[in-house]
Each structure stands twice: as C-alpha cells, then as structure tokens.
PDB file of N, CA, C and O in Angstrom, chain B, residues numbered from 101:
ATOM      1  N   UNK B 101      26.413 -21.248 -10.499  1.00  0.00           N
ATOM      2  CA  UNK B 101      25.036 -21.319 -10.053  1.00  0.00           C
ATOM      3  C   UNK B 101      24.162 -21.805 -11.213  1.00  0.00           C
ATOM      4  O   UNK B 101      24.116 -21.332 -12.349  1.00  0.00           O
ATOM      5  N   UNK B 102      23.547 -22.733 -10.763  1.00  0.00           N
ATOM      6  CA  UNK B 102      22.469 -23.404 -11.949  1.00  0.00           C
ATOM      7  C   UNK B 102      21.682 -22.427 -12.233  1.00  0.00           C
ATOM      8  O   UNK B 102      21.476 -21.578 -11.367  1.00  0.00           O
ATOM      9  N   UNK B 103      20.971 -22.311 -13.699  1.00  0.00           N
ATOM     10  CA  UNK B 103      19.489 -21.603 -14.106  1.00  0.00           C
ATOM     11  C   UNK B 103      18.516 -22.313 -13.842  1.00  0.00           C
ATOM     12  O   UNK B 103      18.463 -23.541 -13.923  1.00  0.00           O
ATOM     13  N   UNK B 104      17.795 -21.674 -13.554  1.00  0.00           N
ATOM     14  CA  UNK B 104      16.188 -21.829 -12.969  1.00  0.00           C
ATOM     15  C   UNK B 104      15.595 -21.536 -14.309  1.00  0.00           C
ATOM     16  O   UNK B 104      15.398 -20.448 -14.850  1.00  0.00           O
ATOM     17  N   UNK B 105      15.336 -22.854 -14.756  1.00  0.00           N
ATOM     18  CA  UNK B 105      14.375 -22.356 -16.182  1.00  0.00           C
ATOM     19  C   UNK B 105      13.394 -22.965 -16.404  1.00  0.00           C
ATOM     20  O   UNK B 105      13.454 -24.194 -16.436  1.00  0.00           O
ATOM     21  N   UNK B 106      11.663 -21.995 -16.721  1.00  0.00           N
ATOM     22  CA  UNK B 106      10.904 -23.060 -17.183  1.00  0.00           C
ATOM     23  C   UNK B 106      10.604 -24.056 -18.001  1.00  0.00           C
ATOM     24  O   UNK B 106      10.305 -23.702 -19.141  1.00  0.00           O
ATOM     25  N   UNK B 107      10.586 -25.407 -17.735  1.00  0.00           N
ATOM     26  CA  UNK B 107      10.646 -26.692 -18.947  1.00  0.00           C
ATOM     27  C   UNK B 107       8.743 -26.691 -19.375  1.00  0.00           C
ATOM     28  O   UNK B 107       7.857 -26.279 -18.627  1.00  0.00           O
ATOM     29  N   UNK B 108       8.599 -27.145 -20.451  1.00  0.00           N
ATOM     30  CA  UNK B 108       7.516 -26.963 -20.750  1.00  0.00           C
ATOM     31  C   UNK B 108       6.749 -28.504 -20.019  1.00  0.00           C
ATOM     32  O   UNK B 108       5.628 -28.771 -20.451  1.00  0.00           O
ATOM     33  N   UNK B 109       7.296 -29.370 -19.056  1.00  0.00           N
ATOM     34  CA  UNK B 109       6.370 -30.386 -18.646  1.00  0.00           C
ATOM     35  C   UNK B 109       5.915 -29.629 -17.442  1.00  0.00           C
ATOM     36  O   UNK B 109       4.777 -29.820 -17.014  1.00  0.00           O
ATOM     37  N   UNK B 110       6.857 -28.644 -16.772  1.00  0.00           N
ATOM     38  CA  UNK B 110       6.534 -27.869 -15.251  1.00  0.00           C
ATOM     39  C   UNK B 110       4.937 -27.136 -16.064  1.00  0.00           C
ATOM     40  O   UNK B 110       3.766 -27.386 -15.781  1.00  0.00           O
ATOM     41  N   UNK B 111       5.358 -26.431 -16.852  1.00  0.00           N
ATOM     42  CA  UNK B 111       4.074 -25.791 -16.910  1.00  0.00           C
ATOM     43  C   UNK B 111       2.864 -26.294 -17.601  1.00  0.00           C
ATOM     44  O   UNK B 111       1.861 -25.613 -17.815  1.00  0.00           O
ATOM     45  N   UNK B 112       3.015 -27.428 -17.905  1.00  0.00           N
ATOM     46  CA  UNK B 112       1.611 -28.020 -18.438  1.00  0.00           C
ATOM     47  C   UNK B 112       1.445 -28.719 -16.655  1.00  0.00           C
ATOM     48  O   UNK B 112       0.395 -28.175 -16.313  1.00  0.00           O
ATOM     49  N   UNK B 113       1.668 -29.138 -16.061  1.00  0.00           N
ATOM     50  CA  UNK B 113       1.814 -29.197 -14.748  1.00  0.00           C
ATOM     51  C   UNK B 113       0.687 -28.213 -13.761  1.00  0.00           C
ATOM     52  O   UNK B 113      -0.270 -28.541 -13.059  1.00  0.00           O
ATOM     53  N   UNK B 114       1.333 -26.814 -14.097  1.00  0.00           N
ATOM     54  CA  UNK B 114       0.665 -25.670 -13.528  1.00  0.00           C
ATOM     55  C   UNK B 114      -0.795 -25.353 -14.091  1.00  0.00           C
ATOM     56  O   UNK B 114      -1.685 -24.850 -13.405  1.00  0.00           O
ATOM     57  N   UNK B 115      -0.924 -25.726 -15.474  1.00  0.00           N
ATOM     58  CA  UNK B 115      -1.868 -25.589 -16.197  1.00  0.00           C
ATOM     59  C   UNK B 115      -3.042 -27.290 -15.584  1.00  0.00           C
ATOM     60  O   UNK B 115      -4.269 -27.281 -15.691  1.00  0.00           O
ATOM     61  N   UNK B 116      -2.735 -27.759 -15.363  1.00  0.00           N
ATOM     62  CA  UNK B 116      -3.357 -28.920 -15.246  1.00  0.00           C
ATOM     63  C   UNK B 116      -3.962 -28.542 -13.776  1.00  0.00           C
ATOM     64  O   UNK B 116      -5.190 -28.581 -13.840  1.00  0.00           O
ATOM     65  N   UNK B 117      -3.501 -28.191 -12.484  1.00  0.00           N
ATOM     66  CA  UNK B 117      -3.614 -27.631 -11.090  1.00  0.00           C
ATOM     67  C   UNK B 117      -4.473 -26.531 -11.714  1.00  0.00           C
ATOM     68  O   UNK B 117      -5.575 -26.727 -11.202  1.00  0.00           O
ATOM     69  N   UNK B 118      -4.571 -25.581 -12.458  1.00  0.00           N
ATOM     70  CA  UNK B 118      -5.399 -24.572 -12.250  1.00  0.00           C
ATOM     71  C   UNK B 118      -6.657 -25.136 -13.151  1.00  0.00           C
ATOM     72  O   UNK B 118      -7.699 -24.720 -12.643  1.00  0.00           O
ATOM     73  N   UNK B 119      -6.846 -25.726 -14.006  1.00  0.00           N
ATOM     74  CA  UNK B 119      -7.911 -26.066 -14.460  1.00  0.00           C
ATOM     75  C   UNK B 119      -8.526 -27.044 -13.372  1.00  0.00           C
ATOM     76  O   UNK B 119      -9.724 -26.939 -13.635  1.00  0.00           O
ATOM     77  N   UNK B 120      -8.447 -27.804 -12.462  1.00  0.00           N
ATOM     78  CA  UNK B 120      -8.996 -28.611 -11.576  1.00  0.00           C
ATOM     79  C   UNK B 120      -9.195 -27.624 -10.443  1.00  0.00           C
ATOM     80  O   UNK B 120      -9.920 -27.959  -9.507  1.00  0.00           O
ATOM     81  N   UNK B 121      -8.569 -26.349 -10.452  1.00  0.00           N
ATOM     82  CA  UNK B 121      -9.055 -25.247  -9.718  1.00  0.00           C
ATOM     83  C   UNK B 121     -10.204 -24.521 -10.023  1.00  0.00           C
ATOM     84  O   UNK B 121     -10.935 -24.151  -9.104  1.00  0.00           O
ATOM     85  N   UNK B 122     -10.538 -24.193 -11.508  1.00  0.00           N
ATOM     86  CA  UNK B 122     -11.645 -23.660 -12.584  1.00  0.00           C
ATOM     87  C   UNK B 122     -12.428 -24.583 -12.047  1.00  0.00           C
ATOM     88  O   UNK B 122     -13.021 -24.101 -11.082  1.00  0.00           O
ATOM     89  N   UNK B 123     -12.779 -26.023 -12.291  1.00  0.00           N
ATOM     90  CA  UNK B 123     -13.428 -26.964 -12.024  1.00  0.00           C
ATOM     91  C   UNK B 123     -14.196 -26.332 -10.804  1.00  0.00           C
ATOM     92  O   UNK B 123     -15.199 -25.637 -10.644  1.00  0.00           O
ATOM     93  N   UNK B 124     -13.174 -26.949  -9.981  1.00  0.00           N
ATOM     94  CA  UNK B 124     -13.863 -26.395  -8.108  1.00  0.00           C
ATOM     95  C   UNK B 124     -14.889 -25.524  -8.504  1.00  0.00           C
ATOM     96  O   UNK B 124     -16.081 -25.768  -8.692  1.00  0.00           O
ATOM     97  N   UNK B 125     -14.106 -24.214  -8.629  1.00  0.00           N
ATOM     98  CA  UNK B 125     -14.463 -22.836  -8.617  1.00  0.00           C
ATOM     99  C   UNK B 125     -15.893 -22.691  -9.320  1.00  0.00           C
ATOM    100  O   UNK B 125     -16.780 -21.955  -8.889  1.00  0.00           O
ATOM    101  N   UNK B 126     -15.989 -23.432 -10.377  1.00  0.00           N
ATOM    102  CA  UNK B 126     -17.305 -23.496 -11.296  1.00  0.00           C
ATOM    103  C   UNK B 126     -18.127 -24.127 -10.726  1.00  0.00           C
ATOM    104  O   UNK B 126     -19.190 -23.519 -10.597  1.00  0.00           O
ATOM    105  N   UNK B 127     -18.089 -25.462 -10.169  1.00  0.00           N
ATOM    106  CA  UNK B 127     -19.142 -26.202  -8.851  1.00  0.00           C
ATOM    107  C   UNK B 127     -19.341 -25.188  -8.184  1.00  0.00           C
ATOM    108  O   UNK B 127     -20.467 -24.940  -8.616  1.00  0.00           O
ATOM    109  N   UNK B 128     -19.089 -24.190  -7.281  1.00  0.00           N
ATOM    110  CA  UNK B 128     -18.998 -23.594  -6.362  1.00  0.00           C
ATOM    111  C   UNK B 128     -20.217 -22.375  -7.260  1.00  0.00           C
ATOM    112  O   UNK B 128     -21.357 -22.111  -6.876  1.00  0.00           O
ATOM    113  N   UNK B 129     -19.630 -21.911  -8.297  1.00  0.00           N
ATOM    114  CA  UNK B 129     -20.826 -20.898  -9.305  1.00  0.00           C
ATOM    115  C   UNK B 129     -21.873 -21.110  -8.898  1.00  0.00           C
ATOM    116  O   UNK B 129     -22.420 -20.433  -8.027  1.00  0.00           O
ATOM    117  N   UNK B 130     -22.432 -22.257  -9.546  1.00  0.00           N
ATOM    118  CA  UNK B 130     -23.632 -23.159  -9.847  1.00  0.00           C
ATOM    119  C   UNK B 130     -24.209 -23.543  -8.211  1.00  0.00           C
ATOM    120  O   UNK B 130     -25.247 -23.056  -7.761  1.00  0.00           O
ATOM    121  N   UNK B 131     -23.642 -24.158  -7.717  1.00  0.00           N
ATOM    122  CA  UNK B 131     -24.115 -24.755  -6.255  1.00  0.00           C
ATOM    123  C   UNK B 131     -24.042 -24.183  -5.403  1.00  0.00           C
ATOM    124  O   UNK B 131     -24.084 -24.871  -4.383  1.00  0.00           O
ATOM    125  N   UNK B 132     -23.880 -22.536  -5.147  1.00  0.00           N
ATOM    126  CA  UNK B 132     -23.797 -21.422  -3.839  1.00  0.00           C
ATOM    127  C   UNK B 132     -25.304 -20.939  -4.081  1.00  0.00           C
ATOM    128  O   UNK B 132     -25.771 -20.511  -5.136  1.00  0.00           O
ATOM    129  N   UNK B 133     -25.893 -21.092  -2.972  1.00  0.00           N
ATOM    130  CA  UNK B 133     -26.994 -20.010  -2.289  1.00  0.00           C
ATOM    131  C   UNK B 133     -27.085 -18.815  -3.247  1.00  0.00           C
ATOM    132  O   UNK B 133     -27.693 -18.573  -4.289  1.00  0.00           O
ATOM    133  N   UNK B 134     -25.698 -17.783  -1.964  1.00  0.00           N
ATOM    134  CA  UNK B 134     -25.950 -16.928  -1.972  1.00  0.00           C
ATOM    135  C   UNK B 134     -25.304 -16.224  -3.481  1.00  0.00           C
ATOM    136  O   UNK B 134     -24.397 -16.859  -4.019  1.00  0.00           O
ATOM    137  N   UNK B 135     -25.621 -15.351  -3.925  1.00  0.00           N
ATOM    138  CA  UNK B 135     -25.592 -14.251  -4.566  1.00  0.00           C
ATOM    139  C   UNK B 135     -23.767 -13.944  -4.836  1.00  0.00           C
ATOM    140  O   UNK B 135     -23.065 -14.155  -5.825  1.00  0.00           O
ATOM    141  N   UNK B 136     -23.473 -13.415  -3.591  1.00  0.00           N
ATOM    142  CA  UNK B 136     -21.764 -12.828  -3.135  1.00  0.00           C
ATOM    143  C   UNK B 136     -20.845 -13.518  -3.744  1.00  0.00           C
ATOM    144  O   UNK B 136     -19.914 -13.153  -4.462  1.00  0.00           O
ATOM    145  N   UNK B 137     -21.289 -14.860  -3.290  1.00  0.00           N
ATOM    146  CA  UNK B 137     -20.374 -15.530  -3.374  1.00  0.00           C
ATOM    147  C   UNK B 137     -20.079 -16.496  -4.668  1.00  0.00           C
ATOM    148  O   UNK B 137     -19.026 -17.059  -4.967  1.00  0.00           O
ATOM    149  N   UNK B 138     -21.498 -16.509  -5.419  1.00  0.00           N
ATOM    150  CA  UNK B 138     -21.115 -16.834  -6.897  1.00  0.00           C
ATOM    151  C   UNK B 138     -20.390 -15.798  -7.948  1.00  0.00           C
ATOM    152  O   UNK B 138     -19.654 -16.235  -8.833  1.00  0.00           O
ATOM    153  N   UNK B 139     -20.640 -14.447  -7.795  1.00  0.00           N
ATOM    154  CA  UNK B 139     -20.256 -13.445  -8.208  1.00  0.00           C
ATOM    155  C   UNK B 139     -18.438 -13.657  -8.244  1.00  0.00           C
ATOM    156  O   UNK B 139     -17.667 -13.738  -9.200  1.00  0.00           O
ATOM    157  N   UNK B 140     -18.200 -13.699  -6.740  1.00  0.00           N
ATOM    158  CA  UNK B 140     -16.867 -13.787  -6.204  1.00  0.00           C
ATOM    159  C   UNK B 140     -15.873 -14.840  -7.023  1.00  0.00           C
ATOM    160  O   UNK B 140     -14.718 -14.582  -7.363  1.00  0.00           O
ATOM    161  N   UNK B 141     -16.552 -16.033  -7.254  1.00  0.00           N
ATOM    162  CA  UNK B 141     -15.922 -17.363  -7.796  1.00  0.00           C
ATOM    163  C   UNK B 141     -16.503 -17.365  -9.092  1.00  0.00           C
ATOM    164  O   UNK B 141     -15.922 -18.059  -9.925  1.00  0.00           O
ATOM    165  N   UNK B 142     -17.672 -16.651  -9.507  1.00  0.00           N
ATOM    166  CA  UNK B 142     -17.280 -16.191 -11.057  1.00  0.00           C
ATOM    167  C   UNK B 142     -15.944 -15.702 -11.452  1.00  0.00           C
ATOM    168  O   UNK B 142     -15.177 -16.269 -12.230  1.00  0.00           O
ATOM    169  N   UNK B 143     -15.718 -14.398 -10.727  1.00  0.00           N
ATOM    170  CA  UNK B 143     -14.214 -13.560 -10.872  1.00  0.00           C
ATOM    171  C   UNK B 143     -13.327 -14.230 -10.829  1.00  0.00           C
ATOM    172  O   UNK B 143     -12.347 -13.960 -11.523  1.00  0.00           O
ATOM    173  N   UNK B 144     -13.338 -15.391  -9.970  1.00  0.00           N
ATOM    174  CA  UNK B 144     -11.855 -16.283 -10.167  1.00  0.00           C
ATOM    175  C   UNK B 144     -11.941 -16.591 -11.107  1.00  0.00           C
ATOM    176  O   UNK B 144     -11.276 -16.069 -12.002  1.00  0.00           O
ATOM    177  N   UNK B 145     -12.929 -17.729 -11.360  1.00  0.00           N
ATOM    178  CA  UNK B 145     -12.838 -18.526 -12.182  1.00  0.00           C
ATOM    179  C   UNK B 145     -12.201 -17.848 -13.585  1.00  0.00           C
ATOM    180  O   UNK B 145     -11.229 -18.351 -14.148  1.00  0.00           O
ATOM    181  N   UNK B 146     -13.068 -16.305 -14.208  1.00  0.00           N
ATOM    182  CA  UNK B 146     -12.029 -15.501 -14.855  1.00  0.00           C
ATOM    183  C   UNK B 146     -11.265 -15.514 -14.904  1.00  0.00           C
ATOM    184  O   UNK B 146     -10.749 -16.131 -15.836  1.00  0.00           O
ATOM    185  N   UNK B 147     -10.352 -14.747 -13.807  1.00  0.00           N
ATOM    186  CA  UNK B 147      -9.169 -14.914 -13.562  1.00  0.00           C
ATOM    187  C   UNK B 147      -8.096 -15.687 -13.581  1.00  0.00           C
ATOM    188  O   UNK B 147      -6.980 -15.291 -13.919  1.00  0.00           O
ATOM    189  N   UNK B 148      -8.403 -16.967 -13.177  1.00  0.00           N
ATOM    190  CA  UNK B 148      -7.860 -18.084 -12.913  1.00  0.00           C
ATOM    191  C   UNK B 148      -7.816 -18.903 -14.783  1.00  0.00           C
ATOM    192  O   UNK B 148      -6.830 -19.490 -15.230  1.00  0.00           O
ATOM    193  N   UNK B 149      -8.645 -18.773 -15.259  1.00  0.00           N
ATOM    194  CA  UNK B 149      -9.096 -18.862 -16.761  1.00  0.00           C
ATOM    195  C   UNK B 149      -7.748 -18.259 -17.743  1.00  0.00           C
ATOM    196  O   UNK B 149      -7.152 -19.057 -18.467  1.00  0.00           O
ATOM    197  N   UNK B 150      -7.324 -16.747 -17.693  1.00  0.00           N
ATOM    198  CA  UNK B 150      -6.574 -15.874 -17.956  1.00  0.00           C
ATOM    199  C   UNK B 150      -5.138 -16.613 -18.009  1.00  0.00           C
ATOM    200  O   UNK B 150      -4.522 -16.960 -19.016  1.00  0.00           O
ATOM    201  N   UNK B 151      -4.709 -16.785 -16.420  1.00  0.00           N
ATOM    202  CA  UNK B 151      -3.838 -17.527 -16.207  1.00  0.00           C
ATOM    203  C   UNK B 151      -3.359 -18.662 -16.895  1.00  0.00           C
ATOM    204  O   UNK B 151      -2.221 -18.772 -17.351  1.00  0.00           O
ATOM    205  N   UNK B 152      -4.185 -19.435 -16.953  1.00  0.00           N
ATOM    206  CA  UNK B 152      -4.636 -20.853 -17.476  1.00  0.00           C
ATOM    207  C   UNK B 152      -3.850 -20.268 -19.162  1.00  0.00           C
ATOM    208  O   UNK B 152      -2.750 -20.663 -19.550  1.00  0.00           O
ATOM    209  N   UNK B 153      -4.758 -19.267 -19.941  1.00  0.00           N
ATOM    210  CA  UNK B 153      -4.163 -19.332 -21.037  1.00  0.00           C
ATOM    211  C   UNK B 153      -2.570 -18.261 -21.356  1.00  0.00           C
ATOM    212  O   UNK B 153      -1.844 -18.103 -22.337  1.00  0.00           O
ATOM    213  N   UNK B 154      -2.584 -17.754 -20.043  1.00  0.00           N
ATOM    214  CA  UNK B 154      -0.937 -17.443 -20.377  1.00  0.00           C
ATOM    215  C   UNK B 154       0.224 -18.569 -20.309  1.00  0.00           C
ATOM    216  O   UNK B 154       1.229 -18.617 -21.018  1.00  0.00           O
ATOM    217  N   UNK B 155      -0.226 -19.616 -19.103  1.00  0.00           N
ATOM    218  CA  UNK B 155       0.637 -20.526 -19.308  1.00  0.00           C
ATOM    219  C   UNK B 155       0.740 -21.521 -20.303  1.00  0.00           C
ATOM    220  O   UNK B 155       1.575 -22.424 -20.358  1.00  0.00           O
ATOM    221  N   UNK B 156      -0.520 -21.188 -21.372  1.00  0.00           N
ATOM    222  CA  UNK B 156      -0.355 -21.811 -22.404  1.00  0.00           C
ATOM    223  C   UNK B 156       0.592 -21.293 -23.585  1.00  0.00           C
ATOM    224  O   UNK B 156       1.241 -22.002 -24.353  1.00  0.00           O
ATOM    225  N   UNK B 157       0.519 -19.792 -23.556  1.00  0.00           N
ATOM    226  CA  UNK B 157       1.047 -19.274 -23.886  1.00  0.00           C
ATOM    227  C   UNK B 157       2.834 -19.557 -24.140  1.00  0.00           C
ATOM    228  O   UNK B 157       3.543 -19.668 -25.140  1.00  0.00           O
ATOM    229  N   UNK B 158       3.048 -19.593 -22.799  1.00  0.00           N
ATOM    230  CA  UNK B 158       4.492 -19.274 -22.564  1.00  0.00           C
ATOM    231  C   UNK B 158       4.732 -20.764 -22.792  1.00  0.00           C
ATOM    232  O   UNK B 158       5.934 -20.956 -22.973  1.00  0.00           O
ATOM    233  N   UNK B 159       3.998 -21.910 -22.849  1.00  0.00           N
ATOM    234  CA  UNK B 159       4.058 -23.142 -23.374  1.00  0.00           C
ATOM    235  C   UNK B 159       4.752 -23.458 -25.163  1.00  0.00           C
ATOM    236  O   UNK B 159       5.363 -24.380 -25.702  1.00  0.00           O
ATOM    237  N   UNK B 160       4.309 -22.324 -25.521  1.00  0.00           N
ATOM    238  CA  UNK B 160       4.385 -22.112 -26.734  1.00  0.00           C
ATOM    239  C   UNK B 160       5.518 -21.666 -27.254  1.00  0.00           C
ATOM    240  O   UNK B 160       6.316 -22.231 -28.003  1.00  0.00           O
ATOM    241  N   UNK B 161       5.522 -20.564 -26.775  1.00  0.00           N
ATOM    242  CA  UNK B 161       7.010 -19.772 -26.773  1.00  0.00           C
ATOM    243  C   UNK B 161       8.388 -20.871 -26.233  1.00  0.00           C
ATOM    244  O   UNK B 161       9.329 -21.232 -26.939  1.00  0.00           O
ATOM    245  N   UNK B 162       8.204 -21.136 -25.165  1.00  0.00           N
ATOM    246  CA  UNK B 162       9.436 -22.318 -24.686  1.00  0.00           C
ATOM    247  C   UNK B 162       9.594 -23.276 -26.462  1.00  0.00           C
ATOM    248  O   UNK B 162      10.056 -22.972 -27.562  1.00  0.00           O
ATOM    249  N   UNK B 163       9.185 -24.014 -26.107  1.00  0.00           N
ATOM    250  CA  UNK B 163       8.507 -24.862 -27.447  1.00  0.00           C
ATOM    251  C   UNK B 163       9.532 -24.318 -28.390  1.00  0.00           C
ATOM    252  O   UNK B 163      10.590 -24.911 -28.601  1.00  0.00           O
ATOM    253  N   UNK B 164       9.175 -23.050 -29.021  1.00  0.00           N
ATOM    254  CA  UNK B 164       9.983 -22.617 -30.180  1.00  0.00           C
ATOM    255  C   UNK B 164      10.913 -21.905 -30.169  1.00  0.00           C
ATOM    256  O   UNK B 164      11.526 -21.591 -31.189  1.00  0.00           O
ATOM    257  N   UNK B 165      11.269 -21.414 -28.711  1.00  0.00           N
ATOM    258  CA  UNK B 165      13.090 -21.364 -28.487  1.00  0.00           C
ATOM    259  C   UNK B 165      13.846 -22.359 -28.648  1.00  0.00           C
ATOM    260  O   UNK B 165      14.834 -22.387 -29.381  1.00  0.00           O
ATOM    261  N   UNK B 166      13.268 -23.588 -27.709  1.00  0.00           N
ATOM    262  CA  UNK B 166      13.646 -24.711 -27.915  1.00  0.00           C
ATOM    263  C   UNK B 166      14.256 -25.410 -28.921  1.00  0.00           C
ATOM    264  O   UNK B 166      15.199 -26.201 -28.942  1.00  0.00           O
ATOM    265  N   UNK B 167      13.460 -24.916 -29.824  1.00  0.00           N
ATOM    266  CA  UNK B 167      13.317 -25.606 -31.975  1.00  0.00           C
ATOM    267  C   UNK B 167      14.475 -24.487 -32.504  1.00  0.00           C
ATOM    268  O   UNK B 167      15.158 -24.835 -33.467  1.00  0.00           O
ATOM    269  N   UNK B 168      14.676 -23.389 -32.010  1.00  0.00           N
ATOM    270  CA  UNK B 168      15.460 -22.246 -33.166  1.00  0.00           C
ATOM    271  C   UNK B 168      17.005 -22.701 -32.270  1.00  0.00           C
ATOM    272  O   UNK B 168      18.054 -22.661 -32.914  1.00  0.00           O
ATOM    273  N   UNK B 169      17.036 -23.100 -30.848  1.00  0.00           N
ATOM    274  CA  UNK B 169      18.063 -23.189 -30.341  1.00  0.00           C
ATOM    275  C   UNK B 169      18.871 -24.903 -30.819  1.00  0.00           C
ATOM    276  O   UNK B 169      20.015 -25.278 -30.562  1.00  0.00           O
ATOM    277  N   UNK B 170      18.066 -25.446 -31.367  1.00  0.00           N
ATOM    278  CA  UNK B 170      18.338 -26.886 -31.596  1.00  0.00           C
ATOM    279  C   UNK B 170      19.149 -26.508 -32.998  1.00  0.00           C
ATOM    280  O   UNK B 170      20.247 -26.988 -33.278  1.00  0.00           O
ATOM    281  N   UNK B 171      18.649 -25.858 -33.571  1.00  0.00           N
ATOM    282  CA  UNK B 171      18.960 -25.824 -35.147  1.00  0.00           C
ATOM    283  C   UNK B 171      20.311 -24.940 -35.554  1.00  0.00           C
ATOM    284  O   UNK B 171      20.652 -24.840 -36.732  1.00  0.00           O
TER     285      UNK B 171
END
C-alpha cells in the first residue's frame, strides 16, 4: 500500500486556496451592512488566518526532513 504523504507543493497549494478565502472573507468585513455578520467573517477570517500559518508551518518542517533525510 502506497503512503499518503504531504509534499510541500500540495500544501503551498492549500495555503494559496485559503488566502483567496481570507481575501473573500475580508471584502465581506468591510462591505456587510449588518453588524452579525461582519463580526462572523471577522472570526473566520481569524481562523482561517491560523490555518494559513500552520500550513506554513508544516511547510517548514517537511522542508527539513526532507534535507536531514537526503544527507
């Protein structure tokens, strides 16, 4: 059975989709009416933010398994 492993182009990938998600989400801040609902897509955008820098994270880490496993 093959491994399922993350390559670091998949997750700059994922990272690229959620920042054009932040994007949205931040239009949506700024340009809502009401009250609720900027609040609401503030919290993503947080959230979604978080994300954003764990997969940078684990971008990182791959990266230098990568380098100690080469050597």
């Amino acid at each position: 059975m093959e491994e399922k492993r993350n390559t670091p182009a998949k997750m700059i990938m994922f990272c690229v989709l959620f920042a054009i998600i932040v994007i949205i989400d931040s239009l949506l801040v700024f340009n809502s009416p009401y009250l609720f609902v900027r609040v609401l897509n503030l919290f993503a955008v947080i959230g979604i933010s978080g994300v954003i820098g764990a997969f940078i994270r684990e971008i990182f880490i791959l990266k230098e398994k990568e380098r100690v496993q080469q050597k």
